[in-house]
C-alpha positions in Angstrom: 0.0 0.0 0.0 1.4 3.1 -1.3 1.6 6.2 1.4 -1.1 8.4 0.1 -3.1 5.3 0.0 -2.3 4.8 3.6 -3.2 8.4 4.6 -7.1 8.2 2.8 -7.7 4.7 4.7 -7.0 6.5 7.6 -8.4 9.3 7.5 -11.5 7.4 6.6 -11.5 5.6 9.5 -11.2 8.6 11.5 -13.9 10.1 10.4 -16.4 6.8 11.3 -14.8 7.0 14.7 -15.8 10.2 14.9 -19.0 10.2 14.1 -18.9 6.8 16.3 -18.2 8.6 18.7 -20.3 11.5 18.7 -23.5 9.1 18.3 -22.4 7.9 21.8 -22.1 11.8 23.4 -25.2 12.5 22.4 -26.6 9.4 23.8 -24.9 9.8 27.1 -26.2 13.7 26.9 -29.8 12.1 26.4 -29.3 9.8 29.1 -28.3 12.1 31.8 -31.1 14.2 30.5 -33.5 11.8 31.3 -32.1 11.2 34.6 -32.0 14.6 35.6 -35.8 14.8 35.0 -36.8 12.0 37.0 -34.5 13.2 39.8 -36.2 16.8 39.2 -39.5 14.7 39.5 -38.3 12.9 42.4 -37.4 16.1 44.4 -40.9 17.8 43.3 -43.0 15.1 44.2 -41.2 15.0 48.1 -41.3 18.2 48.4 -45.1 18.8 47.6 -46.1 15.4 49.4 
């Protein structure tokens, strides 16, 4: 495999890990979203109980 050959498989694959990668962020972000709700919830329900 020739250098510049090289360098376009790689970069390549660094751009699927990237976009790998920010598919997991935003899932995490949605994630501790939804936790932060129900613990919002949580705290509400207590305090008007």
């Amino acid at each position: 495999m020739t250098a510049p050959a090289f360098r376009a498989v790689v970069a390549q694959r660094l751009r699927a890990l990237e976009r790998d990668v920010a598919e997991v962020r935003a899932r995490v972000n949605g994630l501790l979203f939804v936790v932060a709700g129900a613990v919002a919830t949580q705290v509400v329900l207590r305090l008007l109980a």
